[in-house]
C-alpha positions as CSV (number, residue, x, y, z in Angstrom):
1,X,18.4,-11.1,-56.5
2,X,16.1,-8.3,-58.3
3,X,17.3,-7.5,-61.5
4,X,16.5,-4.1,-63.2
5,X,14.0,-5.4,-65.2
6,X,12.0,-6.4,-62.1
7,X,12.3,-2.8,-61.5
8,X,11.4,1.0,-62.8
9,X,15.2,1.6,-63.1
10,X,15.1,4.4,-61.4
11,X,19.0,5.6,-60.8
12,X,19.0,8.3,-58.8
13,X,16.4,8.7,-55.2
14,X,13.7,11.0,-56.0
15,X,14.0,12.8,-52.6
16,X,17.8,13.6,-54.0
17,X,16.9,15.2,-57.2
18,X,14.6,17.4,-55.2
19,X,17.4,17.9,-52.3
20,X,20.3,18.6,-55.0
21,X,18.0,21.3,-56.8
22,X,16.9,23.1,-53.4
23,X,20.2,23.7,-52.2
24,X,21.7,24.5,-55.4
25,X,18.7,26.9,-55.7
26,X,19.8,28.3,-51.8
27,X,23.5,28.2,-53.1
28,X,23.0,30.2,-55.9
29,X,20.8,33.1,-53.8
30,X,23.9,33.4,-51.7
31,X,26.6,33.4,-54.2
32,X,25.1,35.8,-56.8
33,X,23.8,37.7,-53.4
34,X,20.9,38.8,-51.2
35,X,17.2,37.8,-53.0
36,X,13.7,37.7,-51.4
37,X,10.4,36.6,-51.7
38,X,10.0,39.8,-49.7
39,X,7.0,38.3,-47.2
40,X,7.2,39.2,-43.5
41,X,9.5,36.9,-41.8
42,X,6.1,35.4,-39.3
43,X,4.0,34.8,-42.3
44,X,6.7,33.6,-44.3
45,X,7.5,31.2,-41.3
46,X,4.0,30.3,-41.2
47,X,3.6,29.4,-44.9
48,X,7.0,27.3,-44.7
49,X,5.6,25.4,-41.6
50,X,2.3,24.2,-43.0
51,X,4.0,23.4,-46.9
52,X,6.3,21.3,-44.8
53,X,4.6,19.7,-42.3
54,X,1.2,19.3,-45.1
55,X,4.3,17.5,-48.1
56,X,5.3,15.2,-45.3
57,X,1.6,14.4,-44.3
58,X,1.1,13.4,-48.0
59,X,4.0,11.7,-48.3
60,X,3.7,9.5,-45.0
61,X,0.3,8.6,-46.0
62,X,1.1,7.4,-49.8
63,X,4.2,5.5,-48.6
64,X,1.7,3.8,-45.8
65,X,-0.7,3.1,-48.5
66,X,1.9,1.4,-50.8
67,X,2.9,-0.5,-47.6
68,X,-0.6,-2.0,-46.7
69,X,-0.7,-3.2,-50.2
70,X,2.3,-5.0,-50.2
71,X,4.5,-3.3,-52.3
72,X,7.1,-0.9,-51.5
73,X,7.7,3.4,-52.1
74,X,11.1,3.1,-53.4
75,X,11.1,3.0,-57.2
76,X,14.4,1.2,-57.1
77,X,12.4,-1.6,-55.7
78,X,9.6,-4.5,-57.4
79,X,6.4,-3.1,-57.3
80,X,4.4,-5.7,-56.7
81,X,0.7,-4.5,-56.5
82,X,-1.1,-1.3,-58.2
83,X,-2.4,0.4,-55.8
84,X,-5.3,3.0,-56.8
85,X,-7.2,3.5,-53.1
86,X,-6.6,6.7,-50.6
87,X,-4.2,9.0,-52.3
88,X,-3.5,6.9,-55.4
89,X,-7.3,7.2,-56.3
90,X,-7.0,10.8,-56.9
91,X,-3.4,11.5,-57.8
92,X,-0.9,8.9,-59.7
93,X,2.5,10.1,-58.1
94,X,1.6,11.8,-54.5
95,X,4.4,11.1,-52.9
96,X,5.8,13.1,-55.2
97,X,3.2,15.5,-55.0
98,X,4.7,15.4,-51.2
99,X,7.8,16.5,-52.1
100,X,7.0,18.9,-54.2
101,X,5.2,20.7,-51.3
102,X,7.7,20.2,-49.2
103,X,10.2,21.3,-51.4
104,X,8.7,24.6,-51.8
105,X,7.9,24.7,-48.1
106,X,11.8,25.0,-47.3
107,X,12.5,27.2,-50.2
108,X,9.9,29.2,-48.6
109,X,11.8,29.1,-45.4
110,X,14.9,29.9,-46.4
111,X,13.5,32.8,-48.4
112,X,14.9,31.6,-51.7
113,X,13.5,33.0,-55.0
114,X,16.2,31.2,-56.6
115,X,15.0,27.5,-55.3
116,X,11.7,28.1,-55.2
117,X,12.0,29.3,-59.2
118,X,14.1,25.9,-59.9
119,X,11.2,23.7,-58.6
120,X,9.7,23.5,-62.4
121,X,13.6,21.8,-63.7
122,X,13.6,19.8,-60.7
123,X,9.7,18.7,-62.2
124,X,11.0,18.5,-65.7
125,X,14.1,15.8,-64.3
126,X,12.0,13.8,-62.3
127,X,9.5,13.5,-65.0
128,X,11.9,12.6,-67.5
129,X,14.6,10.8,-65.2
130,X,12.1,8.7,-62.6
131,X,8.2,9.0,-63.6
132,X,8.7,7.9,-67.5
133,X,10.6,5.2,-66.4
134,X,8.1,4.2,-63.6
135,X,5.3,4.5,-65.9
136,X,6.8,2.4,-68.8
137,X,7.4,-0.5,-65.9
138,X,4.3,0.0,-64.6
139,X,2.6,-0.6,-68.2
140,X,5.1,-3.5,-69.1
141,X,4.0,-5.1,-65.1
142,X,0.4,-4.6,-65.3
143,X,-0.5,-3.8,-68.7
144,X,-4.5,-2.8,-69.4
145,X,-5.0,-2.4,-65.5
146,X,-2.2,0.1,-65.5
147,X,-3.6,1.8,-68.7
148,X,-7.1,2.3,-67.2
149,X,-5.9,3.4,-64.1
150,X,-3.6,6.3,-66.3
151,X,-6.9,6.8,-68.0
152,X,-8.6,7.3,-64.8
153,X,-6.3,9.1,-62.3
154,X,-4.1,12.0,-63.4
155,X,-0.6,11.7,-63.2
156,X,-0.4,15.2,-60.8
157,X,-4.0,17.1,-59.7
């Protein structure tokens, strides 16, 4: 049984705190009525598609790093190695780096100024809510190797 001190006690999915602010963001642009990011419906399609399809590229290959290694992506779950190679060697948190650019990929689509305006809150609650708690595990599991590797890679670009 994994206790939540084996753990970053994280309580609440990542990829729903991004979910919950998107669609709130979409919500809002159709309650308080029609708002644009006023780009050309092709183009805007266009940027959507590759935001999209490049966050879930990013992600896929950080949570198939964190696999080879052993250890698994959910932050709910042990983390039983540090990995620093392929993403993780130039970026602390790609995954969600991932979402992040996926995120704004849809709010792209949908044309939402709203959403794609509440992507910095959605930052500030993950950071607070799910990456401070992840990093303090991560120091507490690894200590100094988890220390030089925050001195090393940044936590974003």
């Amino acid at each position: 049984m994994t206790t939540e001190a084996d753990t970053a006690g994280v309580r609440v999915p990542p990829p729903l705190i991004f979910l919950g602010f998107l669609l709130t963001g979409y919500g809002l642009g159709q309650w308080l009525g029609p708002e644009s990011l006023g780009l050309d419906v092709t183009l805007r399609r266009g940027i959507a598609f590759v935001l999209v399809i490049g966050g879930l590229l990013i992600d896929g290959v950080a949570a198939a790093n964190l696999r080879r290694s052993g250890t698994s992506p959910e932050p709910w779950r042990p983390t039983t190695a540090l990995v620093q190679t392929g993403l993780f060697a130039l970026c602390r948190n790609p995954i969600y780096l991932g979402f992040t650019v996926t995120y704004v990929g849809f709010a792209v689509a949908m044309d939402s100024a709203i959403a794609l305006g509440l992507i910095l809150p959605c930052l500030i609650v993950l950071d607070r809510f799910v990456v401070a708690r992840e990093e303090a595990y991560l120091l507490r599991r690894f200590g100094d190797d988890y220390r030089q590797y925050q001195q090393k890679v940044r936590r974003w670009l």
